[in-house]
C-alpha angles and dihedrals in degrees: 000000000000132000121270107200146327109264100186144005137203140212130172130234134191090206118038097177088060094040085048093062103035093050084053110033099035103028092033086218108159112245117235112179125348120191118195110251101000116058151328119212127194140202100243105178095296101335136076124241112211113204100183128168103244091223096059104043091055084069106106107234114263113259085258102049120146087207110041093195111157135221124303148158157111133239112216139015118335122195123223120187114219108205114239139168119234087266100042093056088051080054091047095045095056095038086059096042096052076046089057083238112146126243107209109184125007116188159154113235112230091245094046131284143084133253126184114201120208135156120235112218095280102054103266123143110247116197129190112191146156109251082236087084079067104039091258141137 
C-alpha cells in the first residue's frame, strides 16, 4: 500500500486573528471553520490548510467529546510549500513585495525550476515553487 496524497497540513500560530487575515487576504486562500481560541482551517486547491494555536490543540479531548481528536502539536517555525507555475510566482513575488512582505530566497533549483521564500506573521516558512523542483508536472 502506498500513500496517496497528502489531505491537510498544519501549521501553528501564536496569533490566529493576524494569521487569519494574512492566509486570506494575502494569500487569498478561502476560509472554511474558525473556532475562537483554538484554530482556523482553509481550502487550498484540494487540500486544507490547518492554522492551529500550538497551546490549544496540546489539551487532551474531554471523555465526551463529539471529536476525539488527541493531542498535537509543534513548538517554532514550520515551513509549507504552495504549487506555481514560473509565471504565477513572478506574480506572487510582486504581489508580496507591493504587500512589504520579504522575500527571503529567490532561485532557481540545480535540476530546473524556481522557488520564492517568504515568513507569514508567525514565523512560518512560506514557499512558492514549480512541481518541476520535484520532478513533477
Amino acid at each position: 500500500m502506498q500513500a496517496r496524497g497528502i489531505l491537510e497540513a498544519a501549521l501553528y500560530v501564536n496569533d490566529l486573528d493576524e494569521a487569519e487575515r494574512f492566509y486570506a487576504d494575502v494569500l487569498g486562500l478561502e476560509r472554511i471553520v474558525r473556532v475562537e481560541g483554538r484554530h482556523v482551517f482553509f481550502r487550498c486547491g484540494e487540500m486544507v490548510l490547518l492554522l492551529f494555536n500550538a497551546e490549544a490543540t496540546q489539551t487532551p479531548p474531554a471523555d465526551d467529546a463529539p471529536l476525539p481528536v488527541p493531542p498535537h502539536g509543534a513548538k517554532g517555525p514550520g515551513h509549507l510549500c504552495f504549487s506555481a507555475s514560473a509565471e504565477e510566482i513572478a506574480r506572487w513575488k510582486t504581489h508580496l513585495e507591493e504587500l512589504n512582505i520579504f522575500i527571503e530566497a529567490d532561485f532557481e533549483w540545480p535540476n530546473g525550476g524556481r522557488s520564492i521564500y517568504f515568513r507569514d506573521p508567525a514565523g512560518n516558512s512560506l514557499e512558492f515553487a514549480e512541481p518541476r523542483i520535484w520532478g513533477l508536472s
